[in-house]
C-alpha positions, -999 to +999 in steps of 0.1 A: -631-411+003-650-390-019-617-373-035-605-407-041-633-419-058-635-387-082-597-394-086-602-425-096-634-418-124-613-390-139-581-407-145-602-434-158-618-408-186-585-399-193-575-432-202-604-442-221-602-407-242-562-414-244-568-451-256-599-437-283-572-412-298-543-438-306-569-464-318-587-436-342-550-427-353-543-465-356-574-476-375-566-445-396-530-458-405-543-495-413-567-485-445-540-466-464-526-474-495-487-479-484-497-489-447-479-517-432-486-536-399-460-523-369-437-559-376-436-550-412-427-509-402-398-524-380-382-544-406-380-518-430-371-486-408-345-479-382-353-476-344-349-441-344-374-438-373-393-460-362-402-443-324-408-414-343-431-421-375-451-455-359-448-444-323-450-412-327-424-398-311-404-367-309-366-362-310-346-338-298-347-303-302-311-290-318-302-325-320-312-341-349-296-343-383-316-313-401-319-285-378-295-270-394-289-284-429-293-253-452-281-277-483-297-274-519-323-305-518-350-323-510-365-341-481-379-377-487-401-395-468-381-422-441-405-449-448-418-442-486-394-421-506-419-397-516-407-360-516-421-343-492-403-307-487-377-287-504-348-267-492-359-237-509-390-238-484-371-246-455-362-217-429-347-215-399-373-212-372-350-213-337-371-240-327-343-268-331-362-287-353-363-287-394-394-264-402-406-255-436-433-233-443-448-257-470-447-288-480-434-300-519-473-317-530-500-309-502-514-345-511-485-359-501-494-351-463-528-349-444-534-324-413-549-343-381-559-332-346-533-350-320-548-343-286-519-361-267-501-348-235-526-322-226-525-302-261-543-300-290-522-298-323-522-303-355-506-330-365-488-337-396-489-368-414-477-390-444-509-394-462-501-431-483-491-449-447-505-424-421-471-422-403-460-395-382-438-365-396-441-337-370-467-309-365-479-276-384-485-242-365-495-211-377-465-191-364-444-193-394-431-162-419-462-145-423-446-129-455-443-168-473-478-180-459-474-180-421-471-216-411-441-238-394-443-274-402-419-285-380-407-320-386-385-340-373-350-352-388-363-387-382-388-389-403-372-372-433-340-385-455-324-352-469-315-357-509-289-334-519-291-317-551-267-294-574 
């Protein structure tokens, strides 16, 4: 009975702590410049980009459209059009997903602490809406800076350039 109880009060923590970090990331998202309410996010992105910059999702490792583009370009935001990494910064990482080792305009993006699943990451964001890009670890080329902002395909629309 005991065990049950104890169960019961730490799954309940759990969910509170759970429920604080999406509302902190939500109430974040609301007071931004470009932010737009979830309805208005819908209208203007596809599903696909939409479970991964609103809902925060992740796709696919090795399945996604940029892995493995090695293109002269650019990267623009899904939901903004704001450039956001460049081809000449982009490397392959063997992670499956595009990673980059900076971005084009570091105040294009902000840097937050995503405590989801168990881990605690740093999470990369689109600074104007809040919106979800992917996260940053410090396990990139060490000779070009040492970080990996890994991002996924979903959040980015890849501009081609001569």
């Amino acid at each position: 009975m005991k065990k049950s109880i104890l169960s019961i009060m730490l799954l309940g923590i759990i969910a509170l702590f759970s429920w604080q970090n999406i509302n902190a990331q939500n109430d974040k998202k609301e007071k931004r410049p470009m932010a737009k309410t979830d309805a208005e996010w819908k209208k203007i992105l596809t599903p696909n980009q939409y479970f991964i910059m609103v809902e925060r999702g992740t796709e696919p490792p090795f399945h996604n459209e940029y892995d493995e583009n090695f293109e002269k370009g650019y990267y623009k935001s899904a939901a903004t059009g704001e450039i956001l990494f460049r081809s000449e910064d982009k490397f392959d990482s063997g992670t499956g997903w595009p990673s980059f080792v900076k971005p084009a305009d570091m105040s294009k993006i902000e840097i937050v602490k995503d405590n989801s699943y168990g881990m605690s990451r740093d999470e990369v964001i689109e600074k104007s809406t809040g919106l979800h890009l992917g996260h940053v670890f410090d396990d990139g080329p060490v000779n070009r800076g040492g970080k990996r902002y890994c991002m996924n395909s979903g959040a980015l629309i890849f501009v081609k350039t001569k």
